[in-house]
C-alpha positions in Angstrom: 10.6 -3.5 -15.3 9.0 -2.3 -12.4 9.3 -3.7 -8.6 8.3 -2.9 -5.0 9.1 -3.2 -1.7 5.9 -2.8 0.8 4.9 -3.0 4.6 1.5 -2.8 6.0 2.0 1.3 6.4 3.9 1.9 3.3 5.2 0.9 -0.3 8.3 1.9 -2.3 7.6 1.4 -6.9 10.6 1.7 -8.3 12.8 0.1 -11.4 15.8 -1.9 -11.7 18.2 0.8 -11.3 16.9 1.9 -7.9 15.0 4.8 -10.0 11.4 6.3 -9.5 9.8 6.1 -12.7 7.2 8.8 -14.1 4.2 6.6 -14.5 0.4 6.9 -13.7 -3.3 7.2 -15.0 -5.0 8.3 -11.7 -1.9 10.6 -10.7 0.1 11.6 -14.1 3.0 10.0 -13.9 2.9 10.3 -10.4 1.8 7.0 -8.8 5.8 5.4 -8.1 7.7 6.7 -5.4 7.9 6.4 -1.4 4.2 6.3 -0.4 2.9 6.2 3.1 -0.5 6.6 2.0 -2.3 9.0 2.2 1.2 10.9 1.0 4.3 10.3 -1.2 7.2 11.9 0.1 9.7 10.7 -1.9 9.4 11.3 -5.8 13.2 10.4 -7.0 15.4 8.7 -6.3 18.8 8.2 -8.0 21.9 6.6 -7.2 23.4 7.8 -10.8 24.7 4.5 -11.9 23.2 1.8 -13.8 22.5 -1.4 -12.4 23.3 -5.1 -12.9 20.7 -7.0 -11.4 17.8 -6.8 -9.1 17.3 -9.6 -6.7 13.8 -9.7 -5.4 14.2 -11.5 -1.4 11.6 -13.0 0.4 11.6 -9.9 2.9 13.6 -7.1 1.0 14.6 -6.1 -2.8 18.0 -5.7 -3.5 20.0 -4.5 -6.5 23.6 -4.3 -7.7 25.6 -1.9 -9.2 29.3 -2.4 -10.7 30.9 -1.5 -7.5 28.3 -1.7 -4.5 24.6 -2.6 -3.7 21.6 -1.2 -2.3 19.0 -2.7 -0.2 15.3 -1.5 0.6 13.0 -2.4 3.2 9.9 -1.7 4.4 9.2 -2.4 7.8 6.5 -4.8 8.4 3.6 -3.0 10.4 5.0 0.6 11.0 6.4 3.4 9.3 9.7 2.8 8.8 11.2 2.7 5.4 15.2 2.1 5.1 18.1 1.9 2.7 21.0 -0.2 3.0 24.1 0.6 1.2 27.1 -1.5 0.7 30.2 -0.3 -1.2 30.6 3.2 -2.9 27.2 4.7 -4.0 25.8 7.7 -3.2 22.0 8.5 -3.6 19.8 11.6 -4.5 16.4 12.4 -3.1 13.6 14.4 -4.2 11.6 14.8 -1.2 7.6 15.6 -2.2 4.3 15.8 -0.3 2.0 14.2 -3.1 -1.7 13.5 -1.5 -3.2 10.4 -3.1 -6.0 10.4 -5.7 -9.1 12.0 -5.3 -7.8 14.4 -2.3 -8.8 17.1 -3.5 -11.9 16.8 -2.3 -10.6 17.0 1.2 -8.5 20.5 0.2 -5.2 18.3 0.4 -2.8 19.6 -2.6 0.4 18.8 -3.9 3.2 20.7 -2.6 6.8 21.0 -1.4 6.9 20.4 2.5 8.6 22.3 5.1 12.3 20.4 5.2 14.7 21.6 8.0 17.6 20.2 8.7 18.2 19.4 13.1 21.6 18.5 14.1 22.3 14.9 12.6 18.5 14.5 11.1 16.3 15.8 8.1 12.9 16.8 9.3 10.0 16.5 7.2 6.4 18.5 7.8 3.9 18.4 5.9 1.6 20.9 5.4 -1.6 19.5 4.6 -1.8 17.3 8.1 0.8 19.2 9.7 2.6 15.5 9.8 6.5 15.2 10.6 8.7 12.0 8.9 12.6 12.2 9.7 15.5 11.3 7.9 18.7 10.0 9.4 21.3 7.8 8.6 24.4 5.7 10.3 27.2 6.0 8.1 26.2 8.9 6.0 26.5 12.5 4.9 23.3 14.5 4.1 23.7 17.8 1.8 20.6 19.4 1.8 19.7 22.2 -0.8 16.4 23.0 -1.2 13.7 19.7 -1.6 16.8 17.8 -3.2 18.6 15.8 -0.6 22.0 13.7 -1.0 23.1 11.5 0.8 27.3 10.1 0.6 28.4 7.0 1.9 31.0 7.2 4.6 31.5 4.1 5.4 31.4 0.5 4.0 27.6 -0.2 5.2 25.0 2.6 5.2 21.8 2.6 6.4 19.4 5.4 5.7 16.2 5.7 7.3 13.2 7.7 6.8 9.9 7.2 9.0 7.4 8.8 11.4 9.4 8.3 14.3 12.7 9.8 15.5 15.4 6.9 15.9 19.0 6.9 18.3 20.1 3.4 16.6 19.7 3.5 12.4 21.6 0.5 12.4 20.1 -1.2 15.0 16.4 -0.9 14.4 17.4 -1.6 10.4 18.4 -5.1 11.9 15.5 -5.5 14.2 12.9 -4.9 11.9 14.5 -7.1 9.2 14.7 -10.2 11.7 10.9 -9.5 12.6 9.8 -9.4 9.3 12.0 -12.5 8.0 10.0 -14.2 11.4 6.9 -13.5 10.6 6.8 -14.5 6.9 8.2 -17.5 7.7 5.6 -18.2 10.5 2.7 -17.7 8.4 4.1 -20.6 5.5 4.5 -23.8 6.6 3.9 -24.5 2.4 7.1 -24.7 0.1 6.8 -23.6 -3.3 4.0 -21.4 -5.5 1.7 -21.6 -2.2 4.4 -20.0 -0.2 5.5 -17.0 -2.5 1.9 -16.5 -2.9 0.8 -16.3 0.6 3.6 -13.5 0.8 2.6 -11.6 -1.9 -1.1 -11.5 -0.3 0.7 -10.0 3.1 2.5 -7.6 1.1 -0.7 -6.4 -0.6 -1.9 -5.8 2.8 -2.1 -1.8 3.5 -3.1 -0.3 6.7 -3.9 3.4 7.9 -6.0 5.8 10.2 -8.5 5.4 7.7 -8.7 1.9 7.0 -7.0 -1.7 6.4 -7.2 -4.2 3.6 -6.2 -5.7 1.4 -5.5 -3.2 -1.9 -5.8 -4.0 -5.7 -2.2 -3.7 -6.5 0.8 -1.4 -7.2 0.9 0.8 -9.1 -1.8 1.9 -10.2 -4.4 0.9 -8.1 -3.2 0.5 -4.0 -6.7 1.4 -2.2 -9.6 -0.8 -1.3 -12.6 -2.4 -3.5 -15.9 -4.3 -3.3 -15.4 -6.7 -5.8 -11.4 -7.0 -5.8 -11.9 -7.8 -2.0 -14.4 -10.4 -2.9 -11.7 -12.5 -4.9 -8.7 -11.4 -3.4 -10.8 -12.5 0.2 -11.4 -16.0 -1.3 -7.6 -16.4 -1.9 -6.9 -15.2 1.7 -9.6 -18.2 3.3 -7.8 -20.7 1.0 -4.2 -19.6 2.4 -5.3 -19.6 5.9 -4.5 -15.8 6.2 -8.0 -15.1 8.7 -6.9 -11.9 10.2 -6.5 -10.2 7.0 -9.5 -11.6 5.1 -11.6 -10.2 8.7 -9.7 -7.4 8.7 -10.4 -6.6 4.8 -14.2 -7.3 5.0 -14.6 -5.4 8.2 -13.3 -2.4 5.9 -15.6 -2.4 3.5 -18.6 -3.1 5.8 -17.1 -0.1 8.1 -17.6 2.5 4.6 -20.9 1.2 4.0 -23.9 3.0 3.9 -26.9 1.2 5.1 -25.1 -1.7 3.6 -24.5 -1.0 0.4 -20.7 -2.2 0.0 -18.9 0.4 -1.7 -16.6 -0.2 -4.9 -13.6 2.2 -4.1 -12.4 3.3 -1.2 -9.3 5.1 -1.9 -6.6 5.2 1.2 -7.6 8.9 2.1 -10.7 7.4 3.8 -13.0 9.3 0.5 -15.2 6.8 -0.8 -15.0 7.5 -4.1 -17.7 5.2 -5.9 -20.6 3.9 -3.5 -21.0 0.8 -5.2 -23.2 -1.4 -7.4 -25.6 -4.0 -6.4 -22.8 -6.6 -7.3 -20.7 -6.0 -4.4 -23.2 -6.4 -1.5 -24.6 -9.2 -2.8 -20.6 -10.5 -3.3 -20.0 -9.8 0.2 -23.0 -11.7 1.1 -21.2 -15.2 -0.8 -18.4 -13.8 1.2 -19.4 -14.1 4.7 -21.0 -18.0 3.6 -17.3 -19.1 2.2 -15.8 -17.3 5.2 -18.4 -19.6 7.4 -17.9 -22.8 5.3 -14.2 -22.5 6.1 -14.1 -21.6 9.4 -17.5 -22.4 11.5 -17.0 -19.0 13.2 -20.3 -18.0 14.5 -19.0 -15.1 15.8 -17.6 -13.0 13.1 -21.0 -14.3 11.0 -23.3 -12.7 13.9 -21.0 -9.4 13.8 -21.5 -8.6 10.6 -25.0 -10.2 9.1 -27.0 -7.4 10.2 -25.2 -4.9 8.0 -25.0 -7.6 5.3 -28.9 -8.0 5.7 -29.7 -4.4 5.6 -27.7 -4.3 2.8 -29.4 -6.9 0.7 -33.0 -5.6 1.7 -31.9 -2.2 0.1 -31.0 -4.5 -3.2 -34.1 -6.0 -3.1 -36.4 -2.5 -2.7 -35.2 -2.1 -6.6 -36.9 -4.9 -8.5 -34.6 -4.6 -11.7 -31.2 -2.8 -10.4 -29.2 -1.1 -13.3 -25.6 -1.0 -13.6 -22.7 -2.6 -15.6 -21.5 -5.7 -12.6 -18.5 -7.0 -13.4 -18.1 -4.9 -16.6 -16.5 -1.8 -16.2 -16.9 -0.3 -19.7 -18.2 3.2 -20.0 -20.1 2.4 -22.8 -22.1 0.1 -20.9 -22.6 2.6 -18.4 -23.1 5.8 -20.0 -26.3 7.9 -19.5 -27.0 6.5 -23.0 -27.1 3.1 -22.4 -29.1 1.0 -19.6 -28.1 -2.3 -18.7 -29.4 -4.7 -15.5 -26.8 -5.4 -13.4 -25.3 -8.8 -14.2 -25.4 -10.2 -10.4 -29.7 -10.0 -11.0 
């Protein structure tokens, strides 16, 4: 069973024993682990001890071992990852620097960062971006040896943090973010029930960057922005009232056009990795209407028509457009087959 804990600037995919599996298509069993994209730095994670439940919180995923329990959260809009520990577990880290798919093509590589250990702190660089992340705990011993990090429980609580930002207070701002993200998820449900859970699970698919935000396909495999995902997953966000993402997450796509032409994948490295197929302009064109039905916002509509119309002028300059639409089959795609593109 897999799970995750997320934040707008991050996501953690591990299993119910608190473990990073090896699983992956795009990366070889390399696509779980602490991501905050366009880098993993985390690739295991152990706390040696099987576990007896996994309780899966509103803001948080906890699970619990025989004699203690271990809490993750992500913070809700920065980079700020941290484990709580309650009891007598220990944990093991594998720390990574792991670009995301298709980074090749920017010269980014997978490697083993610079690690150096600063009075009560773990410093991260990595060496692609020349990016620092810090580790530091409140109530913990690091032991350091090599890329493998451990990290002993002093004290009854522990909180270990790891983020982009140096921190005094571990304790403290593990607190403060937890209250703000338990305050804004419940601000944005007033619903009880299914509509509530899935409102939250449409923030938590939210992922933000340098390079973009959006909402992504979904963990594991596939955490980066599409066309036509955005197209349904947008229409979900109208019907739950979530505006500032669904403007946020067409804005994306519109921003890595190119003379409209709404690209299919846009991976989280800011690499546009398929241009796209006549089926997600003319999507994002149905898009904009629902967004207008709903709302009545002129505004937005006026921002954004002209790439939208330069977009569907290029669809029209090709009377019969090829390509597979919805169906994404190689063999109806191959350079030995030719199909029209099912939007026509």
């Amino acid at each position: 069973m897999l799970y995750y804990e997320a934040g707008r600037k991050g996501y953690l995919i591990f299993d119910e024993n608190g473990r990073i599996p090896k699983i992956g298509f795009h990366l070889p069993e390399d696509m779980a682990g602490l991501w905050f994209p366009p880098f993993k730095i985390i690739d295991c994670l152990d706390f040696q001890k099987p576990s007896r439940k996994v309780i899966v919180n509103m803001v948080g995923r906890k699970i619990l071992f025989e004699d203690g329990e271990a809490e993750f959260l992500f913070s809700l809009d920065r980079k700020r990852f941290f484990i709580k520990i309650k009891g007598k577990l220990d944990i093991q880290l594998r720390l990574c620097e792991t670009p995301v798919w298709y980074s090749d093509i920017l010269g980014w590589r997978k490697t083993v960062p610079r690690i150096y250990e600063k009075e009560d702190e773990i410093l991260i660089e990595l060496k692609n971006l020349n990016i620092l992340f810090f580790i530091k705990s409140s109530g913990g011993f690091f032991s350091l040896k090599r890329n493998i990090l451990k990290v002993k429980s002093l004290l009854p609580e522990t909180v270990v943090y790891i983020g982009d930002e140096p921190l005094k207070n571990v304790m403290k701002a593990y607190e403060e973010e937890k209250v703000k993200k338990e305050e804004y998820y419940h601000l944005t449900n007033n619903e009880k029930g299914t509509r509530f859970w899935l409102k939250n699970m449409l923030i938590d698919m939210f992922l933000a960057n340098e390079y973009g935000e959006g909402v992504i396909a979904g963990f594991p495999e596939f955490p980066w922005w599409f066309g036509v995902d955005t197209f349904f997953i947008g229409r979900c966000l109208l019907e739950m009232d979530l505006m500032d993402f669904f403007k946020k997450s067409f804005s994306n796509l519109l921003r890595h056009s190119e003379k409209g032409k709404i690209p299919h994948e846009v991976i989280t490295n800011g690499v546009i990795y398929h241009k796209g197929n006549p089926i997600e302009t003319s999507l994002f064109v149905i898009l904009l209407e629902d967004y207008y039905e709903k709302t009545k916002d002129l505004t937005f509509v006026k921002e954004n028509y002209p790439v939208i119309l330069e977009g569907f002028k290029n669809l029209l300059k090709v009377p019969y457009p090829e390509g597979p639409g919805f169906v994404e089959l190689e063999e109806v795609s191959s350079e030995h087959v030719v199909t029209l593109d099912n939007v026509v």
